[in-house]
C-alpha positions as CSV (number, residue, x, y, z in Angstrom):
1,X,11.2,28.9,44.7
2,X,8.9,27.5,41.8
3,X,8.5,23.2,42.6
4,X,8.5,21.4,38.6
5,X,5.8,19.8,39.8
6,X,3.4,23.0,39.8
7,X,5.2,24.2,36.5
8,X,4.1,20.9,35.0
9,X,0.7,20.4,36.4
10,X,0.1,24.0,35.6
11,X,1.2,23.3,31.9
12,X,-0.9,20.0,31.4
13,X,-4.1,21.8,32.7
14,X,-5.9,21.7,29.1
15,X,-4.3,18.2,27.7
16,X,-5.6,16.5,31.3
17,X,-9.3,18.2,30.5
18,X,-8.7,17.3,27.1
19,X,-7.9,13.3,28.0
20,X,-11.0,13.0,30.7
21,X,-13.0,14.7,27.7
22,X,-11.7,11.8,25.5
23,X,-12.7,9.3,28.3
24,X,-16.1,10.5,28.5
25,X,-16.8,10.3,24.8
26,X,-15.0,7.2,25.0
27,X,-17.1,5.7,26.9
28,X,-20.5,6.8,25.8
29,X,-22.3,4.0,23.9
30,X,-23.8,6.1,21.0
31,X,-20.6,7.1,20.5
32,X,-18.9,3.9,20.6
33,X,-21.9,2.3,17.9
34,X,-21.3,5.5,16.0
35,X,-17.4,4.3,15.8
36,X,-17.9,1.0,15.2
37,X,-20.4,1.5,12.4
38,X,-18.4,4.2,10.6
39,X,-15.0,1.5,11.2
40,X,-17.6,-0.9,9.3
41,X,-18.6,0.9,6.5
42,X,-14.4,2.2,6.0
43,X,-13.5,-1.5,6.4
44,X,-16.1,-3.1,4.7
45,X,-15.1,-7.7,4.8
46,X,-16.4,-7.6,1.4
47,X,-14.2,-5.4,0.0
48,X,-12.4,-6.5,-2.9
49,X,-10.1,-4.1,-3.2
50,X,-7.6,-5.3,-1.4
51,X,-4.9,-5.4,-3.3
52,X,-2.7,-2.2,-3.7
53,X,-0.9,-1.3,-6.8
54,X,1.4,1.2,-7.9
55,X,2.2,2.7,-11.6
56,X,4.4,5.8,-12.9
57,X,2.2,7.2,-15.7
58,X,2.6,10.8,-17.8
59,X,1.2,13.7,-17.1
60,X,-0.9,13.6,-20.5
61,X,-2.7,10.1,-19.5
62,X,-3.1,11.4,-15.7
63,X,-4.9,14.1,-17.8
64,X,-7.5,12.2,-19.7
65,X,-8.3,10.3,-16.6
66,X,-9.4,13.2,-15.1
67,X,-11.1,14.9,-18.4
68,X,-12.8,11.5,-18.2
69,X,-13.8,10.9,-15.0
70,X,-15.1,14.8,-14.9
71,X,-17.4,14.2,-17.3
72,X,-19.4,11.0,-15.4
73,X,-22.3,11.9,-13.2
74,X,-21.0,10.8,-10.2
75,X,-17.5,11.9,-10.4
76,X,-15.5,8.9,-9.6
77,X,-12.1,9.0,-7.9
78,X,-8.5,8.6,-9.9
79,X,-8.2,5.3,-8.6
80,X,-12.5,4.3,-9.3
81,X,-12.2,6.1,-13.0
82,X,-8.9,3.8,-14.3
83,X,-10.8,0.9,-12.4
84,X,-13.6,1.9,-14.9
85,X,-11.7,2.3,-17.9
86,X,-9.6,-0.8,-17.9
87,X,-13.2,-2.7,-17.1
88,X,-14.6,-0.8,-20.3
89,X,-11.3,-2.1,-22.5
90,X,-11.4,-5.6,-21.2
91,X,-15.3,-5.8,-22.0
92,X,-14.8,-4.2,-25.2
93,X,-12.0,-6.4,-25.9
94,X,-13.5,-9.5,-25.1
95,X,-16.5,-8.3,-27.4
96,X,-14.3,-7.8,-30.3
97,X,-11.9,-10.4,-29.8
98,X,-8.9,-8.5,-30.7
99,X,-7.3,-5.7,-28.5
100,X,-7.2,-2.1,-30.2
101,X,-4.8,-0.7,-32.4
102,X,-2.7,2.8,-31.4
């Protein structure tokens, strides 16, 4: 006769070494200012990006983007490159005055 209790103990072996694993790491302090820093720099309180937004666009603007954003040095992400480009139309707008004709 096999007790569940074996079966189950026996089964959990590696996720209980895994959790007292965890704990130890857990509770190591490099490891804990290693967390905290990297939650810092993710989270940064000066972030002013904090506003999501979301926009359908085609697939023959989502390919400039990218033929743009290829071509800067430090390859910027979707998101960074149209943050770029709208900054680059507003600036060149308010140079001009009047907005660009298609």
């Amino acid at each position: 006769m096999v007790r569940l209790g074996s079966v189950l103990s026996h089964r959990a072996g590696p996720l209980l070494e895994a959790h007292w694993a965890f704990v130890a790491l857990a509770s190591c302090p490099y490891i804990t200012y290693m967390a905290d820093v990297l939650q810092a720099m993710v989270h940064s309180t000066n972030d002013l990006k904090s506003t999501t937004i979301q926009m359908r666009v085609s697939d023959e603007f989502l390919r400039l983007v990218d033929e743009w954003r290829r071509a800067q040095p430090d390859l910027p992400s979707r998101s960074e490159a149209i943050r770029r480009l709208v900054a680059a139309g507003v600036q060149a707008h308010q140079r001009t005055g009047k907005a660009a004709k298609k």
